[in-house]
C-alpha positions in Angstrom: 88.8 38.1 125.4 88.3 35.8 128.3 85.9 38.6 129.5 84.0 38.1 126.4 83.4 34.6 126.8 82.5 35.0 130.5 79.7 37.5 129.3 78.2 35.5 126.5 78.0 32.0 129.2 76.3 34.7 131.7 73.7 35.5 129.2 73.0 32.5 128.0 72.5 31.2 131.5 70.1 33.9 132.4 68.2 33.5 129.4 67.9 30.0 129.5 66.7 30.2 133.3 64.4 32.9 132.1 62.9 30.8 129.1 62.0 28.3 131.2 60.5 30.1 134.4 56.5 30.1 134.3 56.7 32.9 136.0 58.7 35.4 133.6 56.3 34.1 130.7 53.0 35.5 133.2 54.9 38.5 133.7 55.8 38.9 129.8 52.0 37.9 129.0 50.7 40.9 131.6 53.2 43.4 130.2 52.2 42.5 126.8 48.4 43.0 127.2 48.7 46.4 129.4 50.8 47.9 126.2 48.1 46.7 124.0 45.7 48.5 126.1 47.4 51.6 126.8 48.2 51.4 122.8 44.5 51.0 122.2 43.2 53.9 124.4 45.6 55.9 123.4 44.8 55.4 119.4 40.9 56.2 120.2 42.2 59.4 121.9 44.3 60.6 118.5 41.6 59.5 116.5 39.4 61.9 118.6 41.7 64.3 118.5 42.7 64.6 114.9 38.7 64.1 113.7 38.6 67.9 115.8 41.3 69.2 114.5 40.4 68.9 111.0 37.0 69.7 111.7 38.2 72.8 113.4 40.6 73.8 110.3 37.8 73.1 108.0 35.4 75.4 109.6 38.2 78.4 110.0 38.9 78.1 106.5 35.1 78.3 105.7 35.2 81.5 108.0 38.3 82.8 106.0 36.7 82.1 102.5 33.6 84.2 103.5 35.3 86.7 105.1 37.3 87.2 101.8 33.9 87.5 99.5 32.9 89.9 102.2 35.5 92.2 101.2 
């Protein structure tokens, strides 16, 4: 229990430090916008990606269709 109580006084003293440090906030701000970025290029990059794939399934399945008229 007393461990407990110990814990919950050290985290609320780290976070209150942390709150208030300019510092932490730049570092949370940079983190924040190279996610977004990385998110971003890689959502171009699926989009590219799935765009091919269907265009690739359409065109086998138009190969497949003649290829059964064919026989």
């Amino acid at each position: 229990m007393f461990q407990r109580i110990v814990n919950f006084w050290a985290q609320t003293f780290v976070t209150e430090r942390l709150l208030a440090s300019p510092l932490f906030h730049r570092l949370a701000a940079r983190t924040h916008q190279k996610v977004s970025s990385i998110q971003q290029a890689g959502s171009s990059h699926y989009n590219e990606f799935s765009k091919a794939f269907k265009d690739n399934l359409e065109k086998e399945a138009r190969k497949q269709q003649q290829r059964n008229l064919s026989d």
